[in-house]
Structure formats: structure tokens, C-alpha cells
Residue frames as a rotation matrix with the C-alpha (Angstrom) as fourth column:
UNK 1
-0.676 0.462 0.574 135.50
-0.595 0.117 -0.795 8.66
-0.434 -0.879 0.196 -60.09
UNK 2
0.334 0.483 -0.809 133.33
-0.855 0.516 -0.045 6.99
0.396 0.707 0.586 -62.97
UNK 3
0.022 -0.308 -0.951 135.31
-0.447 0.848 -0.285 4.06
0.894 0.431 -0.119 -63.14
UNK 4
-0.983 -0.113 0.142 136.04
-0.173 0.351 -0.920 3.61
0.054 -0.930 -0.365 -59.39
UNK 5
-0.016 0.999 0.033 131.24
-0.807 0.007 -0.591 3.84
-0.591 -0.036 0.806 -59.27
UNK 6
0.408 0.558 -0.723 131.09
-0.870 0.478 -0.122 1.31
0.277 0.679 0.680 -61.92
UNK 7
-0.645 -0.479 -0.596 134.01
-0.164 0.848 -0.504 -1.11
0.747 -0.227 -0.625 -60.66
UNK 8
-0.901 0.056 0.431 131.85
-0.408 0.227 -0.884 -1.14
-0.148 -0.972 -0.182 -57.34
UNK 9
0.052 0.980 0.191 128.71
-0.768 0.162 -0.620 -1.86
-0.638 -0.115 0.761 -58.89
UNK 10
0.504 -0.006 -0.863 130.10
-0.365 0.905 -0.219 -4.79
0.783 0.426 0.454 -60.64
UNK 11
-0.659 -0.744 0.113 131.27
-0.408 0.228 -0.884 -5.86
0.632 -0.628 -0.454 -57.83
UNK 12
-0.510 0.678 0.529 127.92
-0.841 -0.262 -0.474 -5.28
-0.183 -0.687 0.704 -55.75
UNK 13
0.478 0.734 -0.482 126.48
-0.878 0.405 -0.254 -7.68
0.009 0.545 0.839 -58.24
UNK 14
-0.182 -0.395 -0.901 129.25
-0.506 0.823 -0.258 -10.25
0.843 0.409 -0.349 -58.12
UNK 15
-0.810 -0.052 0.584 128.67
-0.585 0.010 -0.811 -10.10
0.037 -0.999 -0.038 -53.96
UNK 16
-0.194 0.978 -0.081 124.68
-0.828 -0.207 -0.521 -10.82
-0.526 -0.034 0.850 -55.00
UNK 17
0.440 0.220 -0.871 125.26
-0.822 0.489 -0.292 -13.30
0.361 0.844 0.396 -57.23
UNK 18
-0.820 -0.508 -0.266 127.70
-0.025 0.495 -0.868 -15.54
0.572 -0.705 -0.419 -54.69
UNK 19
-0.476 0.579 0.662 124.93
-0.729 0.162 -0.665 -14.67
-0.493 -0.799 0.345 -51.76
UNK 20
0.375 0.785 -0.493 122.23
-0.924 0.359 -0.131 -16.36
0.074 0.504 0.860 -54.43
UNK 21
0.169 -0.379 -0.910 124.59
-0.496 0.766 -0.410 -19.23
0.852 0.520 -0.059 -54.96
UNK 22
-0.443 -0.862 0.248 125.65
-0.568 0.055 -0.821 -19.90
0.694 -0.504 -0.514 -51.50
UNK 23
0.322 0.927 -0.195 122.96
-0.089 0.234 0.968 -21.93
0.943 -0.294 0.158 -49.12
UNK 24
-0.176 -0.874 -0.453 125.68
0.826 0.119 -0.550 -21.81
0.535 -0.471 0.702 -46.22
UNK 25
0.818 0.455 -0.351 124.21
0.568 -0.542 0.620 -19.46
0.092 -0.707 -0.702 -43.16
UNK 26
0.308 -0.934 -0.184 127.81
0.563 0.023 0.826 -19.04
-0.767 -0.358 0.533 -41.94
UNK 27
-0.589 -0.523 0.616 129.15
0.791 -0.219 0.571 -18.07
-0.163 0.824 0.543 -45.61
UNK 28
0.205 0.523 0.827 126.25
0.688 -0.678 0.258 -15.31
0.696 0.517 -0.499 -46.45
UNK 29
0.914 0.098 -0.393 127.44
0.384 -0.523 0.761 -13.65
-0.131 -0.846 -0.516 -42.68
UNK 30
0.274 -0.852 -0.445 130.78
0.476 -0.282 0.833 -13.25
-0.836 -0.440 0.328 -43.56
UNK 31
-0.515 0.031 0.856 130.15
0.743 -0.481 0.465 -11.77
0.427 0.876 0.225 -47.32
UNK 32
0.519 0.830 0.204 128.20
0.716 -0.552 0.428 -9.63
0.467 -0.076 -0.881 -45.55
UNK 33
0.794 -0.269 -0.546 130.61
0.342 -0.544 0.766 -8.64
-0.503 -0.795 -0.340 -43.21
UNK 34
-0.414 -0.806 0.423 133.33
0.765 -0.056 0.641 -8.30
-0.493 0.589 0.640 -45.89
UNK 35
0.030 0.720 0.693 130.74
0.939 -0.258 0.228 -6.45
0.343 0.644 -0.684 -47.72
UNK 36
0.930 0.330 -0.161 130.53
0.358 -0.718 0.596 -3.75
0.081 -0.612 -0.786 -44.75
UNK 37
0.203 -0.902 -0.381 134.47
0.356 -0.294 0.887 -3.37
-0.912 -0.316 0.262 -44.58
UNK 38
-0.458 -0.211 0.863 134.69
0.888 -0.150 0.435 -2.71
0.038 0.966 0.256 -48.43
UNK 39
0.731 0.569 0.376 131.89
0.575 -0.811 0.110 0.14
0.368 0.135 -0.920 -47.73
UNK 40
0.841 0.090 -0.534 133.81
0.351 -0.842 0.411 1.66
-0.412 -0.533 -0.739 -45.10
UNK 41
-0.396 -0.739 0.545 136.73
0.803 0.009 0.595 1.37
-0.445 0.674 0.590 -47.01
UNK 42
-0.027 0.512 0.859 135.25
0.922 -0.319 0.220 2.84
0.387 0.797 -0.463 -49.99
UNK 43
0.707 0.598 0.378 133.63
0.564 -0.799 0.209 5.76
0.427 0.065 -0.902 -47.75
UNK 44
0.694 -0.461 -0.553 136.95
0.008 -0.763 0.647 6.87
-0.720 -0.454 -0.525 -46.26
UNK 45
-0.397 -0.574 0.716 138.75
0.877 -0.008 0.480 6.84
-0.270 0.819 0.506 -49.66
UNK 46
0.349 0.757 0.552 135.98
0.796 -0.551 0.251 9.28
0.494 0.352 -0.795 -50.42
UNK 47
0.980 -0.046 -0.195 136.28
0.118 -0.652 0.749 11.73
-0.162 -0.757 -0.633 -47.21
UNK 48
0.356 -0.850 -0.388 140.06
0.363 -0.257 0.896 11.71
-0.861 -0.460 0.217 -48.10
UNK 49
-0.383 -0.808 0.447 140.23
0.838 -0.100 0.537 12.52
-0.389 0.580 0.716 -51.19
UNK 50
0.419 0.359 0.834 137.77
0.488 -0.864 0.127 15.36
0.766 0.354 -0.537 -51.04
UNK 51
0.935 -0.127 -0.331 139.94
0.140 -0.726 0.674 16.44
-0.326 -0.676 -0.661 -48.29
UNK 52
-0.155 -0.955 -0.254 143.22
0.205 -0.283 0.937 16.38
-0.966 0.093 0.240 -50.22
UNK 53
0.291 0.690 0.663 141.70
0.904 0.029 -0.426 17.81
-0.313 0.723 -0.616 -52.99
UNK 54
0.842 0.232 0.487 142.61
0.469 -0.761 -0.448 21.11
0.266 0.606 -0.750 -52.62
UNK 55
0.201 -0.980 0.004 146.15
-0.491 -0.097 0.866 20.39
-0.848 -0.176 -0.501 -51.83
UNK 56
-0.104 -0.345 0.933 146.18
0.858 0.442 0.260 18.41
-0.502 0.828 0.250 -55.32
UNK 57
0.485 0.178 0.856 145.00
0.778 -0.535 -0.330 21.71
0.399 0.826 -0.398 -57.20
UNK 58
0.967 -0.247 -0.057 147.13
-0.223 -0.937 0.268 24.16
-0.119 -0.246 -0.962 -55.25
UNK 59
-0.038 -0.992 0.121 150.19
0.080 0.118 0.990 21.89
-0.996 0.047 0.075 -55.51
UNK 60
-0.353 -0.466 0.811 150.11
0.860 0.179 0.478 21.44
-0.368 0.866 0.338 -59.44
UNK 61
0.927 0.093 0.364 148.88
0.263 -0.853 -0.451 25.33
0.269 0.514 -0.815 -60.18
UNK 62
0.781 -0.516 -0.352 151.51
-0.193 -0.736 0.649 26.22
-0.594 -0.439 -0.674 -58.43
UNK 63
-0.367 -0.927 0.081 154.16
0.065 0.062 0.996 24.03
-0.928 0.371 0.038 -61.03
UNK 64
0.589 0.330 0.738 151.59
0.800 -0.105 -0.591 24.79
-0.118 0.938 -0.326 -64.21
């Protein structure tokens, strides 16, 4: 989960750095909106994999 937090927050910054560059009304609305689909993205990766969580640790005790 580290690595997946850190990839997003270089990311966050590359998003921030483009907006800065960008003077294009049109172009800062649709990074934005790209921006919002990556979250939700992001937040149902989350919600599934603490829900198949404890079907990962009951399937591999069960072949340990």
C-alpha cells in the first residue's frame, strides 16, 4: 500500500504542475475531471480490497 500512496502523490504533483503550466480554461476542466475519475478509481480499489481481504488470508492459511 506504500508504494501504491507514494505513486499517487507523485502523480498529484505531476497533475499540479501541468494545471500551473496550462493557461487553457477548457484544459484545467478536464484535468480536473480526469483528476476526479482517478480518485474514484483509487477509492473503490480501496473498498475492494479491504473487502477481499479476508478471503486472501483465509484462502492462503488454508494452503500454508
Amino acid at each position: 500500500m506504500i508504494t501504491i500512496e507514494s505513486r499517487a502523490r507523485r502523480e498529484a504533483q505531476a497533475w499540479a504542475n501541468n494545471i500551473g503550466r496550462l493557461s487553457d480554461d477548457h484544459s484545467i476542466i478536464a484535468i480536473n475531471l480526469d483528476v476526479e475519475k482517478y480518485r474514484t478509481g483509487r477509492d473503490n480499489f480501496y473498498k475492494s480490497a479491504k473487502m477481499m481481504a479476508p478471503v486472501f488470508q483465509r484462502n492462503t492459511d488454508a494452503y500454508m
